[in-house]
C-alpha positions, 0 to 999 in steps of 0.5 A: 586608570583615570576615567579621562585617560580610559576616554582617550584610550577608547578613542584611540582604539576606535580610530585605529580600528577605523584605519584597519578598516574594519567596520564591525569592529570599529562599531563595537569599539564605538559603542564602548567609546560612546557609552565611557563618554556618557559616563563622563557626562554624568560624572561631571568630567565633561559637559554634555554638549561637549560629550555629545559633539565628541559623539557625533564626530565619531560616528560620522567618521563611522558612517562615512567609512561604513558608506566607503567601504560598501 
């Protein structure tokens, strides 16, 4: 598998664990995403600040669920 598509695979099961409502779930799935986006970074499939921003767009909408779950 493509190192670009096994991105996108692991945001989509992010989100999905995200509309399960799952939290612990959803920050393992995060973590895993996080660290295949840094990889891209430093392979050069993505610019860092790109990486960066995908990042912090997801765990804001971690945080926001974590926060509305609570």
């Amino acid at each position: 598998m493509s190192q670009r598509s096994e991105v996108r695979t692991l945001i989509k099961r992010f989100k999905t664990s995200l509309d399960d409502a799952d939290t612990t779930v959803a920050q393992t799935a995060y973590r895993e995403v996080a660290s295949q986006i840094d990889r891209a970074a430093r392979k050069g499939l993505a610019h860092p600040n790109q990486a960066g921003r995908l990042k912090s767009r997801l765990n804001a909408r971690l945080k926001a669920k974590a926060t509305a779950t609570v």
